[in-house]
N, CA, C and O of each residue as an XYZ file, in Angstrom:
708
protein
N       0.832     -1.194      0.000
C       0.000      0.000      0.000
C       0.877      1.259      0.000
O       0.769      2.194     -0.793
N       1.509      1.180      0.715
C       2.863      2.746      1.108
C       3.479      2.790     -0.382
O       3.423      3.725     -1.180
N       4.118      1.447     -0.549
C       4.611      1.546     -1.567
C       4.428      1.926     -2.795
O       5.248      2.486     -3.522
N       3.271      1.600     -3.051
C       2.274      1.672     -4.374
C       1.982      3.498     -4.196
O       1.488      4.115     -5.140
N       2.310      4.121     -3.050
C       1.844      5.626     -2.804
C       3.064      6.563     -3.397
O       3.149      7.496     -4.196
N       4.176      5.622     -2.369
C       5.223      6.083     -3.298
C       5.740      6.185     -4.603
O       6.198      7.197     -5.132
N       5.596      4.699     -5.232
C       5.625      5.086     -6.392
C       4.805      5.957     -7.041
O       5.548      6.661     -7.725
N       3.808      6.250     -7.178
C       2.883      7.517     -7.654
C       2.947      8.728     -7.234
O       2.302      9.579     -7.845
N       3.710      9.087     -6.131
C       3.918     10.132     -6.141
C       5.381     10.812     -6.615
O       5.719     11.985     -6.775
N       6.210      9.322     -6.788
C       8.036      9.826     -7.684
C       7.567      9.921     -8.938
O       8.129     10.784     -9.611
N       6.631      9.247     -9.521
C       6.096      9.210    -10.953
C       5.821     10.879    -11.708
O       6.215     11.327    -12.785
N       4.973     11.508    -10.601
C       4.966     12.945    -11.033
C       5.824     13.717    -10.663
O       6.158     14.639    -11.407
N       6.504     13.517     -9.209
C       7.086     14.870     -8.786
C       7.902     15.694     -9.332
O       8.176     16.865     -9.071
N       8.386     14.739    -10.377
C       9.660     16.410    -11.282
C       8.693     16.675    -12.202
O       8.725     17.899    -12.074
N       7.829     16.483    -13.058
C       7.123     17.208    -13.869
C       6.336     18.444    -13.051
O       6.204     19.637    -13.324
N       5.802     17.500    -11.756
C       4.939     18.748    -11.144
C       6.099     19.947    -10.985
O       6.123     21.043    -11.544
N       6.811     19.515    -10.273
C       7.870     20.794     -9.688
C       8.098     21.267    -11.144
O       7.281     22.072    -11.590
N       8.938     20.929    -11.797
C       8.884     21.928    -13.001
C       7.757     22.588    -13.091
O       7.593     23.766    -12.774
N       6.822     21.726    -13.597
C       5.444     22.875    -13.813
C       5.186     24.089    -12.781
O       4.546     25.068    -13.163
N       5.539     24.034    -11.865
C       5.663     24.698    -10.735
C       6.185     26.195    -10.887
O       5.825     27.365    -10.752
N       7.363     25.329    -11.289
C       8.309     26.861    -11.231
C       8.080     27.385    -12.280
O       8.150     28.594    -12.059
N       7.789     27.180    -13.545
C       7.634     27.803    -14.780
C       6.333     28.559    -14.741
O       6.319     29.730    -15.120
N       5.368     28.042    -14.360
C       4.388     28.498    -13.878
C       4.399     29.947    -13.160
O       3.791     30.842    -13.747
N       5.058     30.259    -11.909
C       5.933     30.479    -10.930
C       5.985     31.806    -11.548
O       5.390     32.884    -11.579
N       7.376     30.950    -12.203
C       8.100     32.486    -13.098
C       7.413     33.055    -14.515
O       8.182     33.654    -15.268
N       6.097     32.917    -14.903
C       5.566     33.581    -15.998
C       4.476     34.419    -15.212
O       4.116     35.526    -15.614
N       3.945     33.794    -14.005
C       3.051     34.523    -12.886
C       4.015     35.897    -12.305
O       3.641     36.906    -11.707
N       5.194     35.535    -12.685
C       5.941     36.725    -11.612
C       6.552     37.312    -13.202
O       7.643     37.879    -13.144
N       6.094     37.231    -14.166
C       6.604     37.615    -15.397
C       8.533     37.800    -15.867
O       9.317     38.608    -16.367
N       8.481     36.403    -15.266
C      10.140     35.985    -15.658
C      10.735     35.467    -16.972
O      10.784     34.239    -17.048
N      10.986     35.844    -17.545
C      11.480     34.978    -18.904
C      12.732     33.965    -18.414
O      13.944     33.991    -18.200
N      11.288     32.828    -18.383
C      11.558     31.806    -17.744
C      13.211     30.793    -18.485
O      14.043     30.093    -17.906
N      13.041     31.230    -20.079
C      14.162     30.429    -21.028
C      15.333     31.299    -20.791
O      16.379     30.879    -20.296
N      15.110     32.648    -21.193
C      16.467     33.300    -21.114
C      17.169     33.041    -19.850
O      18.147     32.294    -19.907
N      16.770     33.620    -18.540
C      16.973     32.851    -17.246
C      17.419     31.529    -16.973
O      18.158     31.185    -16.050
N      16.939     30.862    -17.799
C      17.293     29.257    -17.453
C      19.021     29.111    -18.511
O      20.124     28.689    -18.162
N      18.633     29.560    -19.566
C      19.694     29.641    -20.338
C      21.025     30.265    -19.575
O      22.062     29.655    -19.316
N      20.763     31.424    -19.334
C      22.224     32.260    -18.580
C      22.508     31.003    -16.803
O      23.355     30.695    -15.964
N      21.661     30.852    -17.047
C      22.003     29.776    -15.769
C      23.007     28.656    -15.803
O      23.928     28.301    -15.067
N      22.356     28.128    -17.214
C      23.515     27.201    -17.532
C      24.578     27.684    -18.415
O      25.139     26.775    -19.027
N      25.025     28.911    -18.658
C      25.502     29.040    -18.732
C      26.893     29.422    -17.711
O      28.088     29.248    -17.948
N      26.491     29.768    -16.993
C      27.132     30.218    -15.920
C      27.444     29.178    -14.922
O      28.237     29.303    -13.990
N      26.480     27.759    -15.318
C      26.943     26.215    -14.828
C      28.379     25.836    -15.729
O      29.487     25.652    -15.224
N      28.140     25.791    -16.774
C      29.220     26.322    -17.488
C      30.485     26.344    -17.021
O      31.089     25.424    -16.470
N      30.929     27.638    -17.310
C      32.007     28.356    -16.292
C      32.051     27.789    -14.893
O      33.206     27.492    -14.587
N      31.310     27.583    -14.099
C      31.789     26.810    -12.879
C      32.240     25.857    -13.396
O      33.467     25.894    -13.301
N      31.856     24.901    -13.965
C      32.297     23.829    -14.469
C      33.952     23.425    -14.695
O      34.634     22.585    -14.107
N      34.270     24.280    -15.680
C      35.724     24.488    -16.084
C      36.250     24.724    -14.727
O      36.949     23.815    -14.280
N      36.049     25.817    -13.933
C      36.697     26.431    -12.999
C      37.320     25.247    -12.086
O      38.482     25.265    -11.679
N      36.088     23.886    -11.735
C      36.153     23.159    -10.787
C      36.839     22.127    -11.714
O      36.860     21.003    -11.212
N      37.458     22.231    -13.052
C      38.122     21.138    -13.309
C      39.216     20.406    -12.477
O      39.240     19.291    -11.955
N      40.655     22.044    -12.574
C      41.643     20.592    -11.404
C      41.599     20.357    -10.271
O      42.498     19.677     -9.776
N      40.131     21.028     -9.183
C      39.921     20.114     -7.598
C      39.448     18.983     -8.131
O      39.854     17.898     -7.713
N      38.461     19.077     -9.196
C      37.982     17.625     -9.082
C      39.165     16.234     -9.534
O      39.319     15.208     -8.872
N      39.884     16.595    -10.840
C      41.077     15.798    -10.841
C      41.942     15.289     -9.587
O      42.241     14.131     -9.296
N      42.265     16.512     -8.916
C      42.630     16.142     -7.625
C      41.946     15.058     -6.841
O      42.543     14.038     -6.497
N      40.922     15.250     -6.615
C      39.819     14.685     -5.550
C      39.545     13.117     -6.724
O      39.238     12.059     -6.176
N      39.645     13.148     -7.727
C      39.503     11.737     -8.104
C      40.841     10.685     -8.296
O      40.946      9.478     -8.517
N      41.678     11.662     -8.116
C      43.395     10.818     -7.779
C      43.377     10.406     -6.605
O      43.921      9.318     -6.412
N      42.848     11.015     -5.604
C      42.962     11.140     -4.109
C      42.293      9.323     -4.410
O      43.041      8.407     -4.754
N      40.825      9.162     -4.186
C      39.846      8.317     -4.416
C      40.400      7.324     -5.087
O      39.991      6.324     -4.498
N      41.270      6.885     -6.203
C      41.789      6.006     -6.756
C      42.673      5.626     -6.352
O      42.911      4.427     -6.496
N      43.558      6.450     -5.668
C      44.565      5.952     -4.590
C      44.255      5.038     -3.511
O      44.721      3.933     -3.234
N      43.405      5.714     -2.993
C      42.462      5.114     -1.574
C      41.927      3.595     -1.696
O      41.857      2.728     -0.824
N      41.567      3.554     -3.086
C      40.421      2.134     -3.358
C      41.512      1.253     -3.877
O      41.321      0.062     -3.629
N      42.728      1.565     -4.607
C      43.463      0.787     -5.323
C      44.612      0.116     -4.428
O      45.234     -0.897     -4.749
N      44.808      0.948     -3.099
C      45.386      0.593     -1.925
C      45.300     -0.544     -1.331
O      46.166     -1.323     -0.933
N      43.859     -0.576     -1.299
C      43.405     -1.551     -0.159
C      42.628     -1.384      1.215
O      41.998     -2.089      2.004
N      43.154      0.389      1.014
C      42.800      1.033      2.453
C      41.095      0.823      3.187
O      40.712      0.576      4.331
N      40.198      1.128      1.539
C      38.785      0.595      2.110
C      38.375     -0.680      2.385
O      37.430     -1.074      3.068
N      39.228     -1.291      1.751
C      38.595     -2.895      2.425
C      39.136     -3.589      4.068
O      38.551     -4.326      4.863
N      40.921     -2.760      4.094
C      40.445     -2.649      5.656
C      40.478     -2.073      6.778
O      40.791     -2.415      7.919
N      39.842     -0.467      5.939
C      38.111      0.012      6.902
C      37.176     -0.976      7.066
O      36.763     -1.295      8.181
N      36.818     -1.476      6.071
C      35.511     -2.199      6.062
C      35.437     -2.918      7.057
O      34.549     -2.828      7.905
N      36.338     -3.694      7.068
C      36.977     -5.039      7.917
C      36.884     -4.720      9.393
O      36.508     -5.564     10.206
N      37.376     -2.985      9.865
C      38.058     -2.706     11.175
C      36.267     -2.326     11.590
O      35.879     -2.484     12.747
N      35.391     -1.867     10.574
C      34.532     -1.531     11.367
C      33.638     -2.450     11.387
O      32.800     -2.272     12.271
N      33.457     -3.579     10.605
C      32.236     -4.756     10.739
C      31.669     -4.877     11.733
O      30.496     -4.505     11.732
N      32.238     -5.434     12.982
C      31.516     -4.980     14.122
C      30.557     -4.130     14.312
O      29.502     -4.636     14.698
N      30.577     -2.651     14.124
C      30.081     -1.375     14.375
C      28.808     -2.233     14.122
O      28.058     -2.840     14.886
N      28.847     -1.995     12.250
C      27.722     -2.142     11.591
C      26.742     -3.420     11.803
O      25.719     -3.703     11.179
N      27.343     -4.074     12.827
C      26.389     -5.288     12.911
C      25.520     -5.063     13.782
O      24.323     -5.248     13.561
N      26.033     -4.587     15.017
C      25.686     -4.100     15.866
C      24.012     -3.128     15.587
O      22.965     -3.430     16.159
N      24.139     -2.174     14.764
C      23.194     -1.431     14.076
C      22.120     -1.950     13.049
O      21.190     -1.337     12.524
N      22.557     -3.371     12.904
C      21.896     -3.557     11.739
C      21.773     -3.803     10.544
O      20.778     -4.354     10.073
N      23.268     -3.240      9.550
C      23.749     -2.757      8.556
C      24.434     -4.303      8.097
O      25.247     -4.889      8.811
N      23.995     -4.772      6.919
C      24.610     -5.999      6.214
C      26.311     -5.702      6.300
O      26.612     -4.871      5.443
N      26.828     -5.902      6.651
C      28.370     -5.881      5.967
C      28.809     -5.350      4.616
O      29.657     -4.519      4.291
N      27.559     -6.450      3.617
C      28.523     -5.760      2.405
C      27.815     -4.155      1.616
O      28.103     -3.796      0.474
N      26.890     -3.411      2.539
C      26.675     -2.109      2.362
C      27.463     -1.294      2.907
O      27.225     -0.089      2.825
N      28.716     -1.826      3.670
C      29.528     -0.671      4.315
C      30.365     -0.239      3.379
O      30.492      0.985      3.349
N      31.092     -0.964      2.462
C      31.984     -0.186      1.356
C      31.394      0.866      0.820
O      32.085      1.880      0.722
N      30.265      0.901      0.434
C      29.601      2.011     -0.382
C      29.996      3.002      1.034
O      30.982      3.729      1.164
N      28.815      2.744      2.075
C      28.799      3.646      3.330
C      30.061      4.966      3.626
O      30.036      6.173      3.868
N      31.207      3.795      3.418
C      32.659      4.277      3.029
C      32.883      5.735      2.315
O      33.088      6.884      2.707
N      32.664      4.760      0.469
C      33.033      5.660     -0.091
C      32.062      6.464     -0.610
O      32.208      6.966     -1.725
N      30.948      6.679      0.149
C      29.610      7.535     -0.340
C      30.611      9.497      0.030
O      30.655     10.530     -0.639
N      31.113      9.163      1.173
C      31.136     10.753      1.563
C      32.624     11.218      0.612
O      33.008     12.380      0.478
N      33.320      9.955      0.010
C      34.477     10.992     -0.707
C      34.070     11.054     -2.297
O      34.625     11.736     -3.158
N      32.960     10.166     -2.462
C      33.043     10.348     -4.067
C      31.363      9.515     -4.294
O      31.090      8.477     -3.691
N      30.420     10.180     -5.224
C      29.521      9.725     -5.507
C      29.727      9.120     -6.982
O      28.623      9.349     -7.475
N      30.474      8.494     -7.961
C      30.568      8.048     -9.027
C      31.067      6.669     -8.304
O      30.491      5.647     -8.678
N      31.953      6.555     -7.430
C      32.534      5.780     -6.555
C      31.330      4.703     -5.716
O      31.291      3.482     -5.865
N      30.578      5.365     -4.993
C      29.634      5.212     -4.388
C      28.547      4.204     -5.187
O      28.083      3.188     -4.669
N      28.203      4.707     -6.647
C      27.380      4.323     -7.261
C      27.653      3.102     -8.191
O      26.892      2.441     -8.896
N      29.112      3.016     -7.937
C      29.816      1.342     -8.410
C      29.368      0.505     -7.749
O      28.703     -0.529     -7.815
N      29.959      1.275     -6.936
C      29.724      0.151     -5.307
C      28.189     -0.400     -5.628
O      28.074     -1.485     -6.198
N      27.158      0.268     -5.301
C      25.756      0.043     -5.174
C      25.259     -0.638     -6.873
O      24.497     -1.596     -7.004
N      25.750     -0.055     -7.758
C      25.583     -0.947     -9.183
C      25.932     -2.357     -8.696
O      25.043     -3.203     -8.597
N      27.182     -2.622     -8.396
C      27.581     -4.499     -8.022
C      26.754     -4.391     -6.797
O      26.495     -5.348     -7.528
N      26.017     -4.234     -5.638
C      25.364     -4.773     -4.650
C      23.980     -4.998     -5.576
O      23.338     -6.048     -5.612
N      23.668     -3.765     -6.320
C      22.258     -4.706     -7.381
C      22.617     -5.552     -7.981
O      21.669     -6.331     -7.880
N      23.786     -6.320     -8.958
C      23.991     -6.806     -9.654
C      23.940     -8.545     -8.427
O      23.137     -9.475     -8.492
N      24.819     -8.404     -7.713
C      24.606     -9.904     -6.693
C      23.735     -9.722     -5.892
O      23.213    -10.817     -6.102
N      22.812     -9.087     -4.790
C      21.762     -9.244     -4.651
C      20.184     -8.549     -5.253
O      19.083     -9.023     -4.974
N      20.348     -7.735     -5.838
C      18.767     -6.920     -6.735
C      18.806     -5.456     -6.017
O      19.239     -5.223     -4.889
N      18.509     -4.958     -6.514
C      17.823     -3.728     -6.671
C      16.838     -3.395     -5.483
O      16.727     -2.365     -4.818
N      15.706     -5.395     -5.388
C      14.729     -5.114     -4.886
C      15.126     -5.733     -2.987
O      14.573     -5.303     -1.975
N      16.192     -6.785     -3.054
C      16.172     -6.701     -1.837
C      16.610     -5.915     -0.689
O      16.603     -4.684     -0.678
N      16.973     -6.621      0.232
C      17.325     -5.355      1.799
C      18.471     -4.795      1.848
O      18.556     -3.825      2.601
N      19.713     -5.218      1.069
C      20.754     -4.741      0.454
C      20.501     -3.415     -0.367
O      20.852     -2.256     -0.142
N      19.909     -3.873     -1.200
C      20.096     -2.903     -2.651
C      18.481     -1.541     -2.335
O      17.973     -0.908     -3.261
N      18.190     -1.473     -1.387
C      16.873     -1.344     -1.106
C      17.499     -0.249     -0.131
O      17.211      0.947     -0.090
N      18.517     -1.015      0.724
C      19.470      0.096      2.063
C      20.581      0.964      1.480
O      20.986      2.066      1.849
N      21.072     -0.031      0.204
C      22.472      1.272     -0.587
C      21.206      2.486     -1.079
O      21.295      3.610     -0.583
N      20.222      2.226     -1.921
C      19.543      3.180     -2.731
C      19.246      4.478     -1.300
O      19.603      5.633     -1.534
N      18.823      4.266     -0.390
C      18.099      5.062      0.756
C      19.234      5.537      1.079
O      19.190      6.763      1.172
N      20.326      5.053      1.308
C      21.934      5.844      1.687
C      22.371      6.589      0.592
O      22.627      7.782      0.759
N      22.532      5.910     -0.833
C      23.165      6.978     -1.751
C      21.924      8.546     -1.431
O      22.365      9.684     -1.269
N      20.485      8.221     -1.408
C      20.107      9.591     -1.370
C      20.319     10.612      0.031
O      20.544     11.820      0.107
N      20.129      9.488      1.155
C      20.296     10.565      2.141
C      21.555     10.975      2.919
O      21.483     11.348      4.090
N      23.042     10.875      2.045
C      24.136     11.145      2.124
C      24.216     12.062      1.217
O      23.534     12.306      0.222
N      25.727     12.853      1.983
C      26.413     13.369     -0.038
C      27.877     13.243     -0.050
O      28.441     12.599      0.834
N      28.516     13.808     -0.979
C      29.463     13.395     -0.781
C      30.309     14.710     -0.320
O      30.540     15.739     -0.956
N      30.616     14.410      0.733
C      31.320     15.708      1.992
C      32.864     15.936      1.385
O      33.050     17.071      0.944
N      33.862     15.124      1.313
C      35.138     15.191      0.609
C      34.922     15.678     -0.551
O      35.835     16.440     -0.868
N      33.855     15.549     -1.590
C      34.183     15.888     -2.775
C      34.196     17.339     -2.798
O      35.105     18.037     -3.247
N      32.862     17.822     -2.155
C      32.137     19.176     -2.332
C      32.782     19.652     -1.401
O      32.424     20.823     -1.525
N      33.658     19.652     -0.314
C      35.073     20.159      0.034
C      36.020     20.439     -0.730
O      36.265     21.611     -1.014
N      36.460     19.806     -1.027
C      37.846     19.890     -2.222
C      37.536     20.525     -3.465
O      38.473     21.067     -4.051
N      36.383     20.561     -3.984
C      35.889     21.170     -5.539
C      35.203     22.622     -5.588
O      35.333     23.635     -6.275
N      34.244     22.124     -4.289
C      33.531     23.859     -4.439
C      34.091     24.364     -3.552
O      33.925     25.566     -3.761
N      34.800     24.229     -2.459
C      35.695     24.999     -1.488
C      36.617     25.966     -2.334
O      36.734     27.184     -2.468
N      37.270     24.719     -2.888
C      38.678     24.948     -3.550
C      38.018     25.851     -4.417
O      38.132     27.019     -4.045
N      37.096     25.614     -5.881
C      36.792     26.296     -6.655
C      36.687     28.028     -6.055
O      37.503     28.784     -6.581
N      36.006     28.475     -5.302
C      36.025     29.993     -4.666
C      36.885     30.141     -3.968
O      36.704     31.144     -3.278
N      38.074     29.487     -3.698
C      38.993     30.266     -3.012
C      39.005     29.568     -1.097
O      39.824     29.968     -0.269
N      38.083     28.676     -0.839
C      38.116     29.045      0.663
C      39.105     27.824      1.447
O      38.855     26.630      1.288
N      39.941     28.175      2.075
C      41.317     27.608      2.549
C      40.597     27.028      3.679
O      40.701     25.835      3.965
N      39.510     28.263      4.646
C      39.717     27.600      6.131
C      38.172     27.515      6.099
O      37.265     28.275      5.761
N      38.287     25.944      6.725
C      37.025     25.073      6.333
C      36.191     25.160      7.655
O      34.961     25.184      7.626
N      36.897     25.205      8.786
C      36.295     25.545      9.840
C      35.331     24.136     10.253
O      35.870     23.031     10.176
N      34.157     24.230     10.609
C      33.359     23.245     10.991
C      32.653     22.622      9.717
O      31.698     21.860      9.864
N      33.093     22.928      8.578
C      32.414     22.429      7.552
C      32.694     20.331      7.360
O      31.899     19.397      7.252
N      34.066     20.412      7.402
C      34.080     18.769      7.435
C      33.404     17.916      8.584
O      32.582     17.023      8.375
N      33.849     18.302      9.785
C      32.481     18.052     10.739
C      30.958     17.824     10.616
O      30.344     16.757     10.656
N      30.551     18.931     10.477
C      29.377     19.033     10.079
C      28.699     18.171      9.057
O      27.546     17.740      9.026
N      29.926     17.997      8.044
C      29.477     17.104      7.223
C      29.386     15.739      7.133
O      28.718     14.938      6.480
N      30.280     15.694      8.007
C      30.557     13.835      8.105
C      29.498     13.879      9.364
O      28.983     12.778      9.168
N      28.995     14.262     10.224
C      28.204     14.112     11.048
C      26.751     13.856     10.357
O      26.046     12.860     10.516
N      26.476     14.994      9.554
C      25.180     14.832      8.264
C      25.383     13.533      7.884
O      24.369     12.857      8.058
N      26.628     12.722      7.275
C      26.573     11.665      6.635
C      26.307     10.311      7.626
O      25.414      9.488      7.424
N      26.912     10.284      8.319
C      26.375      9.697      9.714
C      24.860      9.728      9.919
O      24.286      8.676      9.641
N      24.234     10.574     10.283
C      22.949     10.664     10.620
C      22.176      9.950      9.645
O      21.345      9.141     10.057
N      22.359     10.169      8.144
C      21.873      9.980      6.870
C      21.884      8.375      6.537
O      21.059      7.708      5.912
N      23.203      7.960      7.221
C      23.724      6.234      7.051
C      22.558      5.329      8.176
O      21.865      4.323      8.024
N      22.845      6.539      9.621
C      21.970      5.810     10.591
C      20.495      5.817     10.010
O      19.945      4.793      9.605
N      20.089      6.690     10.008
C      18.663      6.814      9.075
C      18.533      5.926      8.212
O      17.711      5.095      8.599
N      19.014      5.657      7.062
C      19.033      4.940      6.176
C      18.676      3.433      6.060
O      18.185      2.702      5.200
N      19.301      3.269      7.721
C      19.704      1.459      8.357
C      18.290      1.366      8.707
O      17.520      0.528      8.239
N      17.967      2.342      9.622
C      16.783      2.965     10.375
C      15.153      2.524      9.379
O      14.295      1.669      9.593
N      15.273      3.381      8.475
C      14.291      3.348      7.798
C      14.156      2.031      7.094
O      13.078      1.437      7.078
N      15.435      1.481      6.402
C      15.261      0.355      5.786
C      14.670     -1.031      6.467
O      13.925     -1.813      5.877
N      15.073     -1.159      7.613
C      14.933     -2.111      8.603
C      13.819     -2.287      9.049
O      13.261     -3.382      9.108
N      13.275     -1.026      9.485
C      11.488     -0.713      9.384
C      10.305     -1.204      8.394
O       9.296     -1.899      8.513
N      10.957     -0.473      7.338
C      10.334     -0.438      5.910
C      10.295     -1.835      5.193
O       9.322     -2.387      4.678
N      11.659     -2.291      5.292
C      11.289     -3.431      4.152
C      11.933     -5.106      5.112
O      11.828     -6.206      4.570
């Protein structure tokens, strides 16, 4: 029943929201294309700008995985995650969700590929890839990109968000399905 709600309501929600805002902005007499246009344009130019953090930040990440180093994290924290709930083999993603989301989404591609999409695995990566982000990346890229050296409580903050988002995730799944 929930389910069947949910799906019908992901079915519309980006058309509605678009319709929304376009709507939105012809009610508030916005020229809604030109606007959208200089937007991406100006996605654009960020774009380029954030080319060599992100190079950086994906050397970093290939280093890390090609090491060995995440598998033993994985290993040192198994415990934790049992404790909570959390299958074992959703912690690699868990891992590398906060330094890299292309990374992240390997990971969770092979957990659908050996157990589905639809079971408690692939069911707990999907609910984590959304209610995480990736804290290392958007440190190193959009920090770096404007200039800002002193990060202050931002990595904190963020890995704490990702935390909450992982616990949640275990949380909801465990409930839910």
């Amino acid at each position: 029943m929930f389910v069947n709600f949910v799906n019908d309501v992901s079915l519309y929600a980006i058309p509605v929201i678009i319709l929304v805002i376009c709507t939105y902005g012809v009610v508030k007499k916005v020229k809604v294309y030109e606007v959208f246009t200089e937007g991406a344009r100006e996605g654009f130019y960020t774009g380029v700008r954030i080319i060599p953090f992100l190079v950086a930040m994906l050397v970093a990440i290939g280093v890390f995985r090609a090491s060995g180093a995440m598998g033993y994290l994985a290993k040192l924290l198994e415990p934790l995650t049992e404790l909570i709930g959390m299958p074992a083999e959703v912690l690699p993603m868990a891992i590398m969700r906060p330094l890299s989301g292309g990374g992240a989404n390997g990971i969770m591609n092979e957990l659908f590929k050996v157990h589905g999409p639809d079971s408690l695995i692939g069911r707990m990566a999907s609910i984590m890839s959304g209610a995480t982000d990736t804290t290392f990346y958007v440190l190193a890229v959009y920090f770096g990109a404007v200039g800002i050296r002193k990060t202050r409580h931002a990595l904190p903050c963020g890995l704490l968000a990702d935390l909450a988002g992982m616990l949640a995730a275990v949380f909801i799944t465990n409930l839910m399905f």
